[in-house]
N, C-alpha and C positions, 0 to 999 in steps of 0.2 A: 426688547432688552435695552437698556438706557447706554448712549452712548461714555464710554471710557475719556478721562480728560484726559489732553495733552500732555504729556512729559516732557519738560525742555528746562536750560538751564544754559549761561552764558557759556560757552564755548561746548556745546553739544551739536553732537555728531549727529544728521537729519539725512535720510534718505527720502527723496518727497516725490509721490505719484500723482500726477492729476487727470481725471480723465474727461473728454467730451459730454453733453450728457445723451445717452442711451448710442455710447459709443460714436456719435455724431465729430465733425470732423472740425477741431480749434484754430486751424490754420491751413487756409484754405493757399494762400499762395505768401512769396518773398515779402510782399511789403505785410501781412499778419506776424511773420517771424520776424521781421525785423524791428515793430514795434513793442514786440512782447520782449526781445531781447533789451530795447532801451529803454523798457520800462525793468526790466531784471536788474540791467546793469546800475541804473541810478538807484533805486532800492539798496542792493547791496552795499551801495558806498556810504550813503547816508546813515544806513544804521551798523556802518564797521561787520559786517556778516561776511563770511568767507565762503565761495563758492568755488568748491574745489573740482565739479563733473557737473555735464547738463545734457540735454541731446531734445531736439525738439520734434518730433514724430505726429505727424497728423491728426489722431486721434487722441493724443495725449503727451504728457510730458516726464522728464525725468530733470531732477536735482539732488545734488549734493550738498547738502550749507553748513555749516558750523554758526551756532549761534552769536550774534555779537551784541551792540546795546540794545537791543529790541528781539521781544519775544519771535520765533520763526511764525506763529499763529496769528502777528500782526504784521509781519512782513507778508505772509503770503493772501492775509486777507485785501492788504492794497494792491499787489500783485494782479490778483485775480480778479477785484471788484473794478481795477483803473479797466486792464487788457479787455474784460468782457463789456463795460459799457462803451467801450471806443467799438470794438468786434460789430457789435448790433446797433451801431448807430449805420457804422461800414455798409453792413448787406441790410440796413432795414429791420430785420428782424427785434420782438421782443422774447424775454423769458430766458431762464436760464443757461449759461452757455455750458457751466462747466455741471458733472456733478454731482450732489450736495454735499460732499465731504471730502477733500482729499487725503492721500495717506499721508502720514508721516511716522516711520520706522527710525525710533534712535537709534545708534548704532556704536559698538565700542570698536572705537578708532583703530588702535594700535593691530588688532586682527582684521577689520574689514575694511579699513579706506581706502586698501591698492584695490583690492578686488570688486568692490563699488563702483569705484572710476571706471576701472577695464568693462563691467559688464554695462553702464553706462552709456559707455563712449561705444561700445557695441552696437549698440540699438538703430542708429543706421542705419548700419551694415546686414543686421538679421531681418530690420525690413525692408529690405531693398530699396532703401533712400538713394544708397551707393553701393556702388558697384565689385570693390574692390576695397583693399586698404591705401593705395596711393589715393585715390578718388576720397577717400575718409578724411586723412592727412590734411586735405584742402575743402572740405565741406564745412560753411558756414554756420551751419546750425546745431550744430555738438559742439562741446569742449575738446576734443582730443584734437585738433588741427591746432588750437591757438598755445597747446602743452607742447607742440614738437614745433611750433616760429614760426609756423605757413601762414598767419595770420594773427593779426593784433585785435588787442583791448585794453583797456586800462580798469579793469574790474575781477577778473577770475583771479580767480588764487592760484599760478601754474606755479612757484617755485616752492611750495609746500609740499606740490604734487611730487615735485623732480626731485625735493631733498628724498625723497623713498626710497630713489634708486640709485645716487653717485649726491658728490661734491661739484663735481665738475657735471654744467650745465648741458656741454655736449654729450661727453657719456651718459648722463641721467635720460637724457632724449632716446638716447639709442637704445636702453635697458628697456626702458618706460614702453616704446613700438613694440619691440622683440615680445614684451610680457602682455602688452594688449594681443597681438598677432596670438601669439600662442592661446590664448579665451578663446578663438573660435573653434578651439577643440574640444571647449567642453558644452558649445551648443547653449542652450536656456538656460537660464538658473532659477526658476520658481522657489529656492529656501532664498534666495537675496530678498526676496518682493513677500513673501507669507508664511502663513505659519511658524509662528513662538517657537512654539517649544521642538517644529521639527528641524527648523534653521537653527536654533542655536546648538540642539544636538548634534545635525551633523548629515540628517536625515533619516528614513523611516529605520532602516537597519538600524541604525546604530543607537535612537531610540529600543527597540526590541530587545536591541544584545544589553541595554542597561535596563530594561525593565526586567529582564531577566537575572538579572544579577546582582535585582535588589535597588539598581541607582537610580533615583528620579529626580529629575529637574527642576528646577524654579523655572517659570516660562511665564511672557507674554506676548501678546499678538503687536503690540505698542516698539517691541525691544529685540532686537536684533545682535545678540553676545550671547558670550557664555552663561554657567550656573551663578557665578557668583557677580556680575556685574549686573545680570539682570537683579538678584537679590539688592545690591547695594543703590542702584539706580529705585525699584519701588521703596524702598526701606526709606530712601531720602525725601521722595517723593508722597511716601503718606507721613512721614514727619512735618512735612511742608504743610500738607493737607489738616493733620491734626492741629498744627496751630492755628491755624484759618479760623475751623470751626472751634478752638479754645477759646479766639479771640472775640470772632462774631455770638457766641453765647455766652458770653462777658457783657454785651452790649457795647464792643468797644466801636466806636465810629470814626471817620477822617476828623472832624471836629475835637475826638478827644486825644489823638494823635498832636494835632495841631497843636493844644494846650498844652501838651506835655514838653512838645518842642521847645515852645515859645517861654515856658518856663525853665527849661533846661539851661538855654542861653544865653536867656534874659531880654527876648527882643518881644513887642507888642506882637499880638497874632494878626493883625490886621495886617503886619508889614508880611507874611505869607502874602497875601492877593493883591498886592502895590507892587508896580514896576520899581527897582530897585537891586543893583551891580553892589552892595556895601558886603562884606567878604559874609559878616554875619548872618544873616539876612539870604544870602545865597546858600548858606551850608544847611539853616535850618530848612528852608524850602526843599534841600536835596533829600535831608533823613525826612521829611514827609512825605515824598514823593516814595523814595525805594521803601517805607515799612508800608504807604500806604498799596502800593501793589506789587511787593512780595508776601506783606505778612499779612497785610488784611486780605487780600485777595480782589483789588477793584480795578476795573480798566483803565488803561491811562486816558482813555476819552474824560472818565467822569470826575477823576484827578484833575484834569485838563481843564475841564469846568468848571470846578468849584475852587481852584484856586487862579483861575481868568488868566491862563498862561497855552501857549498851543501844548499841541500834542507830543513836538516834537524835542520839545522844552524838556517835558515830564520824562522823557524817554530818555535825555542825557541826563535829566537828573536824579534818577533812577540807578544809572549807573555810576555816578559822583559821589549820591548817598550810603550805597555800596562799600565804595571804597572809603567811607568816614567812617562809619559805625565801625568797620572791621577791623581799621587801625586801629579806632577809638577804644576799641572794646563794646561799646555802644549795643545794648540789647533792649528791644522795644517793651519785653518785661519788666524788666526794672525802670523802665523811665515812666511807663504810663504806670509805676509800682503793682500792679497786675502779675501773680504766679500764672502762667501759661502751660 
């Protein structure tokens, strides 16, 4: 069965699992975790992505992220590719560290981001990383110690976590412990981590009691909400998709992007792939960059190459193009004069 694309979108909710491969062990001691963390932490800043829970466990790993200018599927592909060729340079080893696939569960914020965190910030504690929740509170390799002050960084997102629970940042603390403590009375959570449609219902009961009553769910194994967010989230998500393939069986190419730009503006095409700061000049480069991978559908590597500019380039001007077109009004149908 052909695997399912990614769902993501700037400021989307990401629950991300990643595991050893054949359960093998990613972090063998402190200086593994601490590497992977300051390869986490630089990641996150660079591409404005918010990382709101994390917990780093032997065999695998947990994150929380909200999307920022960069896809979560290229944030976690440096992630993973920097950490595992440092890992097997470490011990020697070749071939796959992690594997082939990790998860990623969107997730609708407003219901699940306390409870994310808390089961998160657990993980731990259920493996007996630590011992206790004081012994938590100050364990370096989770987010829950750096949300209650025991410990510093300049990358996690803790005051987003703590507006959940007070104004006042010490109250928020106290609420925040009290509601983690209180999770380990409900043990495991398997609907947090799988199963569609039986996590967003509520569980298998509660599944039954609405099949029996007639109600059925929109569900996917990708989405983690309710009936109608999962609806709204695919619905967006194959509108994205249908124009893709409007566009690509149009014949529409980066090349004809480019023209359309470059006549939109009135600037030569060539000045696309010249180094060049002229306000012009910059803005059309941005609306090529975000239609050519939002709406055509193409990696910012090969963006990256055929307009002879880094990767990282494309990535903020992705997001700059973003914010043009949508002030502008700016629709890549109407410029490339193309019904989509």
């Amino acid at each position: 069965m052909p695997r399912q694309a990614r769902i993501d979108a700037p400021g989307a909710l990401h629950h991300i699992i990643a595991r050893g491969i054949e359960r093998g062990r990613i972090f063998r001691d402190d200086q593994d975790r601490n590497d992977f963390i300051l390869r986490l932490g630089q990641l996150v800043q660079e591409s404005q992505t918010q990382c709101l829970a994390w917990a780093l466990i032997p065999n695998h790993f947990h994150l929380l992220l909200k999307t920022g200018n960069v896809p979560i599927a290229t944030l976690m592909r440096r992630l993973l590719t920097g950490y595992a060729i440092n890992h097997n340079r470490r011990y020697r080893r070749s071939g796959h560290l992690f594997q082939n696939r990790y998860k990623s569960i969107l997730c609708q914020q407003d219901i699940y981001l306390k409870e994310l965190v808390r089961y998160i910030h657990l993980n731990p504690l259920r493996a007996g990383l630590v011992d206790n929740m004081e012994a938590l509170d100050r364990y370096h390799f989770a987010g829950h110690g750096y949300i209650m002050g025991k410990i510093n960084n300049t990358w996690q997102s803790i005051n987003e976590v703590l507006s959940y629970f007070s104004e006042d940042k010490t109250d928020a603390r106290r609420k925040y412990r009290k509601y983690v403590t209180k999770g380990l009375e409900a043990g495991r959570q398997p609907s947090l981590t799988g199963g569609g449609l039986i996590r967003s219902a509520g569980g298998w009961e509660a599944v039954r009691s609405q099949r029996k009553a007639g109600v059925f769910q929109k569900s996917d194994e990708r989405i983690l909400g309710d009936d109608d967010f999962v609806k709204t989230v695919l619905s967006a998500a194959q509108e994205e998709l249908n124009n893709r393939y409007s566009l690509v069986a149009k014949g529409v190419q980066l090349d004809d992007i480019v023209a359309a730009v470059s006549c939109l503006l009135s600037i030569p095409r060539n000045a696309m792939t010249e180094p060049s700061k002229e306000r012009t000049v910059v803005k059309g480069r941005s609306l090529v960059c975000y239609w050519a991978v939002r709406e055509l559908g193409m990696s910012m590597t090969a963006v990256a190459e055929a307009l002879k500019v880094g990767v990282s380039t494309v990535s903020n001007a992705v997001k700059k193009g973003e914010t043009i077109a949508k002030g502008e009004g700016l629709l890549l149908g109407d410029v490339l004069n193309v019904k989509i």
